[in-house]
Residue, then its C-alpha position, 0 to 999 in steps of 0.5 A: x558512718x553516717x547515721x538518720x538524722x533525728x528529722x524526718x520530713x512530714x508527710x506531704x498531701x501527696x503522700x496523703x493522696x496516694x495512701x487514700x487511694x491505696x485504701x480506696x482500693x480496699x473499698x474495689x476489692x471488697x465490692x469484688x470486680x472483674x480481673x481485666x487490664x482495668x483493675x490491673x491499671x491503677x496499681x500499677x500506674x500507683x506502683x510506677x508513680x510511688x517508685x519513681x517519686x520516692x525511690x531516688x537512691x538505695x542507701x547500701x551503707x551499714x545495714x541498710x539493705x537488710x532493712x530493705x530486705x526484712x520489710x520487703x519480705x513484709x511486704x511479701x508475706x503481707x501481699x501473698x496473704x491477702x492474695x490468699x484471702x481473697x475470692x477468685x472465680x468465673x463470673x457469669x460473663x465468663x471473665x474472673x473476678x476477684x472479691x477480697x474477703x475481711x481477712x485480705x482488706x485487714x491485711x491491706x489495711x495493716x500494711x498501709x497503716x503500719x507505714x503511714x503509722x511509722x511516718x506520723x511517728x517520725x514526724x511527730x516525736x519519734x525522730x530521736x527514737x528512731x535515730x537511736x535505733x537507727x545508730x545501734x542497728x547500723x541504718x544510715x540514713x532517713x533515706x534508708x527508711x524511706x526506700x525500705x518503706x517504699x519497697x515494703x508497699x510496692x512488694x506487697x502490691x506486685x506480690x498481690x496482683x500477680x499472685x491473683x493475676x496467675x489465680x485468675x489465669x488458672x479458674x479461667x483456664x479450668x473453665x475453659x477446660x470443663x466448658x470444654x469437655 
């Protein structure tokens, strides 16, 4: 059985680009906004870009896919929970809107930097730590940490958008019912 190697590649400036305009929507979602196809284009055009880039294999070898498993529900946990935290109703113009409260920017916060966190570490000393870990819980290759990884911060982004997405549905389709009666 093959196990990681000891070399994690750095960080490149795309993957600093991309981490920064994750964060940046923390800034969005705090500021509040309207739940429209705009709001719902950047994560999904974010999602679509970062999948295709980073998710060119899924290790299956050892127990690679129960950590891609155990971090997607991370992810899950951490997107339901900041969908949770966050404000949905009618705004004025009829349409929903959605602000997300410090609990939800906290939580978005943590998923991004717990992986951007584990990236550093990995390039910057801990390779020989995770390749030890990686050899004792049978995970076989750096590639299977990236896909992991990767599913984690996508899960949470999808897992968030619909949550909020059926969220803002549901206030607008009780507007619609109490203008209604």
């Amino acid at each position: 059985m093959r196990v990681a190697t000891a070399s994690m590649d750095a960080m490149t400036p795309t993957d600093y680009l991309i981490d920064i305009v994750l964060l940046g929507l923390v800034v969005l979602q705090v500021r509040g906004r309207r739940m429209d196809a705009r709001s719902l284009l950047i994560p999904v055009v974010l999602v679509a870009f970062t999948a295709s880039r980073y998710l060119k294999s899924f290790p299956t070898a050892g127990h690679d896919v129960l950590l891609d498993v155990v971090l997607a529900a991370i992810g899950l946990v951490i997107g339901m929970a900041c969908a949770a935290t966050t404000r949905v109703w009618i705004g004025a113009d009829g349409t929903a809107r959605s602000k997300a409260g410090a609990a939800a920017a906290a939580l978005w916060v943590l998923g991004i930097g717990s992986r951007m966190a584990f990236q550093e570490y990995s390039a910057h000393g801990g390779a020989d730590a995770i390749a030890r870990f990686s050899a004792r819980h049978q995970i076989t290759s750096s590639q299977a940490w990236v896909t992991a990884l990767v599913l984690m911060a996508l899960v949470e982004v999808v897992a968030r958008l619909v949550i909020l997405r059926v969220r803002g549905f549901q206030t607008s389709s009780a507007n619609t019912a109490a203008v209604a009666a």
